[in-house]
C-alpha positions as CSV (number, residue, x, y, z in Angstrom):
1,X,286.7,-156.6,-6.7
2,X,290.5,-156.4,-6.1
3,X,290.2,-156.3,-2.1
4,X,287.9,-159.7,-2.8
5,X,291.2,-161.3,-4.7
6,X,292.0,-163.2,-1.5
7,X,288.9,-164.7,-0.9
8,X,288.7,-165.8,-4.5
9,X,292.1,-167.8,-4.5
10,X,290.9,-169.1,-1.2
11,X,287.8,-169.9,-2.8
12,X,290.0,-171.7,-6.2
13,X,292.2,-173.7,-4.1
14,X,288.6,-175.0,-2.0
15,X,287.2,-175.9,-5.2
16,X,289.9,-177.6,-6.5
17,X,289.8,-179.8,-3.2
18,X,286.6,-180.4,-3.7
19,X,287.0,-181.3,-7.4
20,X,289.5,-183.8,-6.4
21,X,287.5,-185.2,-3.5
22,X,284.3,-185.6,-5.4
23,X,286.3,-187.3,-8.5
24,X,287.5,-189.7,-6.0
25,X,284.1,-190.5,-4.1
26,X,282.9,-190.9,-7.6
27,X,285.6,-193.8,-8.6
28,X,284.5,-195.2,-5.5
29,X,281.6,-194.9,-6.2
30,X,281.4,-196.7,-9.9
31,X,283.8,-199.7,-8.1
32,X,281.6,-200.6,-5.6
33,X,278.5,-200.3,-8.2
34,X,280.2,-202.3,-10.8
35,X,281.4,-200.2,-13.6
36,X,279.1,-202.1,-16.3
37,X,275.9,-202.1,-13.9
38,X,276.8,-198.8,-13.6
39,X,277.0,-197.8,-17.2
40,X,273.8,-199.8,-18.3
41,X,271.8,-198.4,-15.3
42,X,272.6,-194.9,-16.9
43,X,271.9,-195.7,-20.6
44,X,268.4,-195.8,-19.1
45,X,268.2,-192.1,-18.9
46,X,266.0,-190.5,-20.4
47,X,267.3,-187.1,-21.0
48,X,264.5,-185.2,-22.1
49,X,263.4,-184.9,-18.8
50,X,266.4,-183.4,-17.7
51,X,265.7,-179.7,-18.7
52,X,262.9,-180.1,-16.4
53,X,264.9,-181.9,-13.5
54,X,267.4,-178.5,-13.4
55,X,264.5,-176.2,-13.9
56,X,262.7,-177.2,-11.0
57,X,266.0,-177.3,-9.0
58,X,266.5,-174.1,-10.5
59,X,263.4,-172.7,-9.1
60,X,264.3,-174.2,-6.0
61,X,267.2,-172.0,-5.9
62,X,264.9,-168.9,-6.8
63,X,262.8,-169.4,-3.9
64,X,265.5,-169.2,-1.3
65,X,266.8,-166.0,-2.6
66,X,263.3,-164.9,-1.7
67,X,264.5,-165.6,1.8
68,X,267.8,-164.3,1.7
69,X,265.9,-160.8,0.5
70,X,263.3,-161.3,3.2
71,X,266.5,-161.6,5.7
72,X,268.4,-158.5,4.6
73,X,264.9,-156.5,4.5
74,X,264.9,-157.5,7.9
75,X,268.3,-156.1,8.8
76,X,267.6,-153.4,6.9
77,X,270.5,-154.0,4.2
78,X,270.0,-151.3,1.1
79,X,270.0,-153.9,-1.8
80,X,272.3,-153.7,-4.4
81,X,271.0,-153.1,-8.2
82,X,269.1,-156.6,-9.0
83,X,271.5,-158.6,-11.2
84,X,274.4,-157.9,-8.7
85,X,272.2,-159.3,-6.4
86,X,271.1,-162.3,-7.9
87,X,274.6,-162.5,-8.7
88,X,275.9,-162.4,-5.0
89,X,273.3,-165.0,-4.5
90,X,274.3,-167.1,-7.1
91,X,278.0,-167.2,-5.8
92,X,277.1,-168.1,-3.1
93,X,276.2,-171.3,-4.5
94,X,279.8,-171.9,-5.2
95,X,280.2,-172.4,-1.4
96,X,278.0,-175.6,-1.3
97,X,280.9,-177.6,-1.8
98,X,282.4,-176.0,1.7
99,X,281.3,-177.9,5.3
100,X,277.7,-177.3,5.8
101,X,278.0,-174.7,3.6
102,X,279.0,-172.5,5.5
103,X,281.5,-170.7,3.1
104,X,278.2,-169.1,2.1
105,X,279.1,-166.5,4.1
106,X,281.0,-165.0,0.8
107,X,277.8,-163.4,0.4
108,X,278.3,-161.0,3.4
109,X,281.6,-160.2,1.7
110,X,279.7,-159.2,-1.6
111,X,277.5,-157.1,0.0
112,X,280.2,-155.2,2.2
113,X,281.7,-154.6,-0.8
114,X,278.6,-153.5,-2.8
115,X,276.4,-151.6,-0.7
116,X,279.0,-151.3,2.7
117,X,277.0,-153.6,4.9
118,X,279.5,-154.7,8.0
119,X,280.1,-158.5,7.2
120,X,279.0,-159.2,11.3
121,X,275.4,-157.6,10.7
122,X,274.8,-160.0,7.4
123,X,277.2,-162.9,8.6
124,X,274.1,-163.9,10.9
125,X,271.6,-164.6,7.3
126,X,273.7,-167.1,6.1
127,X,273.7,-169.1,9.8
128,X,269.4,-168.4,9.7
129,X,269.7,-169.9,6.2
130,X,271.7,-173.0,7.3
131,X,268.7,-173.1,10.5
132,X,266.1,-173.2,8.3
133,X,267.1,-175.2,5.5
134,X,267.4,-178.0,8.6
135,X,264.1,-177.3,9.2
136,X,262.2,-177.0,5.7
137,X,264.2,-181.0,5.0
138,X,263.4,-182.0,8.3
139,X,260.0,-181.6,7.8
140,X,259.5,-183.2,4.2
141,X,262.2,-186.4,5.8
142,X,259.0,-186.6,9.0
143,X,256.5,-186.7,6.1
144,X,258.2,-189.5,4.4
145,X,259.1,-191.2,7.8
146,X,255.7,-191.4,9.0
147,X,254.0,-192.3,6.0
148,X,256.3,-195.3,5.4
149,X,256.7,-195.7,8.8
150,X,260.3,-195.7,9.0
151,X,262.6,-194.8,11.7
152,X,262.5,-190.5,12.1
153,X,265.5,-191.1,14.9
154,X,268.1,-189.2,12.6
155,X,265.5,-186.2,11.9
156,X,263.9,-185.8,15.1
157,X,268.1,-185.7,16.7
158,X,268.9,-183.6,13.7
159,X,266.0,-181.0,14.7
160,X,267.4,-181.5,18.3
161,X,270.9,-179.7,17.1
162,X,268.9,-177.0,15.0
163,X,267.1,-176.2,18.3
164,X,269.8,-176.0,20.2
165,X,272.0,-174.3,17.5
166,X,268.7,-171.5,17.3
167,X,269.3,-171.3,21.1
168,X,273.0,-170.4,21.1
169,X,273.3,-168.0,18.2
170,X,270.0,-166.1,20.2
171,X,271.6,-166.0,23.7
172,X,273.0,-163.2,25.0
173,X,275.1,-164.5,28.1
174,X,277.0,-166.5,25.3
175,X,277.5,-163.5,23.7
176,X,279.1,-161.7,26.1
177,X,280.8,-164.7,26.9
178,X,282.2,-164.5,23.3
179,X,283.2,-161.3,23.4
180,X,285.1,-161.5,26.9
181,X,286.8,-164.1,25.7
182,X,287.6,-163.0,22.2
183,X,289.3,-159.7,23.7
184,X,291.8,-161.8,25.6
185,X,293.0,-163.5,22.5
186,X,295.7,-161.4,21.0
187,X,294.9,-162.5,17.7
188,X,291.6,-162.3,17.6
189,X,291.1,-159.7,19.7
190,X,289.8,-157.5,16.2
191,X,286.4,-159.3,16.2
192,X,285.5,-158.6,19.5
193,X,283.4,-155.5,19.0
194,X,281.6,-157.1,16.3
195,X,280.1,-160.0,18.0
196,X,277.3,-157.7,19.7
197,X,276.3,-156.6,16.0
198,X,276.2,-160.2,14.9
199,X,274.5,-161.4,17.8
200,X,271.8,-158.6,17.8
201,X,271.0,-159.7,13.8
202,X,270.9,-163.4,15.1
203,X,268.5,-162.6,17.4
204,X,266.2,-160.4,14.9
205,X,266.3,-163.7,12.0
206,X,265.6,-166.0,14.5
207,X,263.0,-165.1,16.4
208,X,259.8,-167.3,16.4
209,X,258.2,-165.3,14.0
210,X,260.7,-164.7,11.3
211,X,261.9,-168.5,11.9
212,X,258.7,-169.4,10.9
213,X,258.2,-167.8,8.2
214,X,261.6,-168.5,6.8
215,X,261.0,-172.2,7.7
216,X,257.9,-172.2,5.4
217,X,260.3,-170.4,2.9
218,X,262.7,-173.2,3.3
219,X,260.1,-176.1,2.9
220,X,258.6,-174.7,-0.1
221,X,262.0,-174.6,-1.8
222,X,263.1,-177.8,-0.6
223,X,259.6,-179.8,-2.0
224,X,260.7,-178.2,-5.5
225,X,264.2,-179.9,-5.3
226,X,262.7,-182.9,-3.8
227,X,260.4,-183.4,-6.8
228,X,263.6,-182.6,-9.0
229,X,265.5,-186.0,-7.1
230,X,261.8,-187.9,-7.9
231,X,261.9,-187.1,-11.7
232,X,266.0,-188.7,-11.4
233,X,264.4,-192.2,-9.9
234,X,261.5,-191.3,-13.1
235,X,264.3,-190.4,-15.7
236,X,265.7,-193.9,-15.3
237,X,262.9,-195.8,-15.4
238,X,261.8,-196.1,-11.9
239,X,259.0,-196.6,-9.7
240,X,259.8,-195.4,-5.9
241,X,257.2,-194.0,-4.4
242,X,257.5,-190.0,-4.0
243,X,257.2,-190.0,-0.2
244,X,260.0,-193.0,0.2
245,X,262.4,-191.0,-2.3
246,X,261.7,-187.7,0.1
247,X,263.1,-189.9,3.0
248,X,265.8,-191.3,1.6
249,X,267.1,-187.7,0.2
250,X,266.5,-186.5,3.3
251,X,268.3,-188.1,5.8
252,X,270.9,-188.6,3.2
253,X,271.7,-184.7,2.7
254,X,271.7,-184.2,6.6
255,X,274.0,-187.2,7.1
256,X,276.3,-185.1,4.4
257,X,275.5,-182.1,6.8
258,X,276.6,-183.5,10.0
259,X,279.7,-184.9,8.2
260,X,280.5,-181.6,7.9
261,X,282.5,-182.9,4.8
262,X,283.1,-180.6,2.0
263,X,279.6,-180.3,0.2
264,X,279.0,-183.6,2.4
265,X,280.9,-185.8,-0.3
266,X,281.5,-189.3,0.7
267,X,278.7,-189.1,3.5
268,X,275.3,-187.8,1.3
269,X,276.6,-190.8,-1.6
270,X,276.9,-193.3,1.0
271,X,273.4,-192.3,2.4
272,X,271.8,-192.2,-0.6
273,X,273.0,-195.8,-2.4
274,X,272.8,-197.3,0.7
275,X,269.2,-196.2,1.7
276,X,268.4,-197.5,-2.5
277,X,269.7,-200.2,-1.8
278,X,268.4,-201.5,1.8
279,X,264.7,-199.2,1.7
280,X,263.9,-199.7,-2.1
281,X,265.5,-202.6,-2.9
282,X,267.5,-201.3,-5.9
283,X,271.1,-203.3,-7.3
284,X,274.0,-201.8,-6.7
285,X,274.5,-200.7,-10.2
286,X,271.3,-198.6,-10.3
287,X,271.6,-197.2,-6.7
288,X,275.0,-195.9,-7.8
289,X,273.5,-194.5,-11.0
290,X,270.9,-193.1,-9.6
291,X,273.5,-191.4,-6.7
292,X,275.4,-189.6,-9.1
293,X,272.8,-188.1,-10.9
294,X,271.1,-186.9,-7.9
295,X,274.2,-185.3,-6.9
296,X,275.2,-183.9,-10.0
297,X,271.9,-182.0,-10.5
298,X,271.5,-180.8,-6.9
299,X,275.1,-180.6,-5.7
300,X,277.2,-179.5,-9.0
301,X,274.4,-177.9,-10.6
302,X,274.6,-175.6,-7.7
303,X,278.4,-175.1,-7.5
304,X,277.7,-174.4,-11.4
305,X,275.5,-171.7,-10.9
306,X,278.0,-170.3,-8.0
307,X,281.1,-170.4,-10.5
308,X,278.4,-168.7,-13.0
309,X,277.4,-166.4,-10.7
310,X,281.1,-165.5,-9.5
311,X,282.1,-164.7,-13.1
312,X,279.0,-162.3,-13.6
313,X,280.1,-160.4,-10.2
314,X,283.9,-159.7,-11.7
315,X,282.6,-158.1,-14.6
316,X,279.7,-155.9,-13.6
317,X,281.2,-155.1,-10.0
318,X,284.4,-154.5,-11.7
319,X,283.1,-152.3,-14.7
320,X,281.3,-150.5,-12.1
321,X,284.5,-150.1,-9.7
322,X,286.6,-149.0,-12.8
């Protein structure tokens, strides 16, 4: 893992951002709630269904690395021995806390250095991933909108950019438009020749036919995490309805994603409390409690699982390596 050293202390000093950024969203947060609204709202909890909260968000997890397999089967990447690959998965996870988690693309660095696969041929998964999760939450927020009958504006523009982000990443005049240009910048003239390997596994992931299925993929593990944010409103004592808390999480986390804010902190709280507060009609001291422990099971829990999953990759791709 030695030739991964630099991304890792890139990856620390991220996280350490990030730490400090979410700490002070947080304080922000428990101001504008009223510290002692705040604090009774959460002695509400009722933590015995919180094993169950993380397990479903858990499995949520489990079915998108069923799509980042189906993706690498698709660009015929030999997979690595099954824990290292759960493992590079996992790490991933770490990179939620990075703008539209993007960073995930430390996967593609794992795998180069695993099993040799050119970073520009598995680069491409990580943007299909990113496509489709768009896609899976834009079709539970629709659900939600046009049950309740609120407003799908934000979700139907949000699709918009996933359409024309789809379009873009599959055209082959910007391509070679990409490439031209990338050869007359001296410094980075080096990527050049990979942008018609990354462009050629763009096109393969998102074709109709492997969009769609990864888009059911997606939608399936997004209604697991979205019954995990239900159970949060249920854990304290709460009665939204299922379909109203699907709306407000969704346009919430792709307000966070358009932010393109680090793990979309500041934007995805706001969204969240404020939609509590106007759509359900919750104080400001239970919207705020109710925020953070949304957040903490479905953005930490994941950057968690990443620092987890980092720590497993040291030791059994560096016992290998040795």
């Amino acid at each position: 893992m030695s030739s991964g050293s630099g991304v890792l202390e890139s990856l620390r000093r991220n996280f350490l951002l990030a730490l400090a950024l979410g700490a002070g969203v947080y304080l922000v947060l428990a101001v504008l709630s009223g510290v002692d609204e705040l604090r009774s709202a959460l002695a509400a909890l009722d933590w015995g269904l919180i094993p169950l909260i993380l397990g479903l968000v858990t499995l949520s997890y489990l079915v998108r690395y069923a799509r980042w397999r189906y993706y690498l089967r698709m660009l015929k990447v030999p997979a690595p021995d099954r824990r290292v690959d759960l493992a590079i998965f996992a790490a991933g996870l770490s990179m939620t806390i990075s703008p539209g988690k993007l960073g995930e693309v430390l996967k593609s660095v794992f795998l180069r250095q695993t099993v040799g696969a050119p970073v520009a041929r598995t680069a491409p998964a990580v943007f299909a991933e990113r496509a489709t999760d768009g896609t899976g939450m834009i079709a539970w927020g629709l659900m939600g909108a046009l049950a309740f009958q609120f407003g799908p504006g934000l979700l139907l523009a949000f699709a918009g950019l996933t359409a024309a982000g789809v379009a873009v990443l599959r055209s082959r005049r910007l391509s070679l438009a990409a490439e031209r240009l990338l050869r007359n910048l001296p410094l980075l003239r080096r990527l050049a020749p990979h942008v018609g390997e990354f462009h050629g596994s763009s096109n393969r992931l998102l074709a109709p036919a492997p969009l769609a299925v990864a888009s059911f993929i997606s939608f399936a593990g997004w209604g697991f995490e979205i019954l995990a944010v239900y159970l949060c409103a249920v854990a304290l004592g709460l009665q939204i309805p299922f379909l109203e808390m699907t709306f407000i999480f969704a346009v919430a986390s792709i307000a966070g994603s358009l932010s393109m804010l680090p793990g979309g902190l500041g934007a995805a709280e706001a969204g969240i409390a404020g939609l509590l507060h106007t759509i359900s009609g919750l104080a400001a001291g239970v919207a705020g409690a109710l925020t953070l422990i949304i957040r903490l099971v479905t953005l930490w829990f994941a950057v968690l699982l990443g620092v987890l999953g980092l720590c497993a990759l040291r030791i059994w791709v560096g016992q290998k390596n040795s």
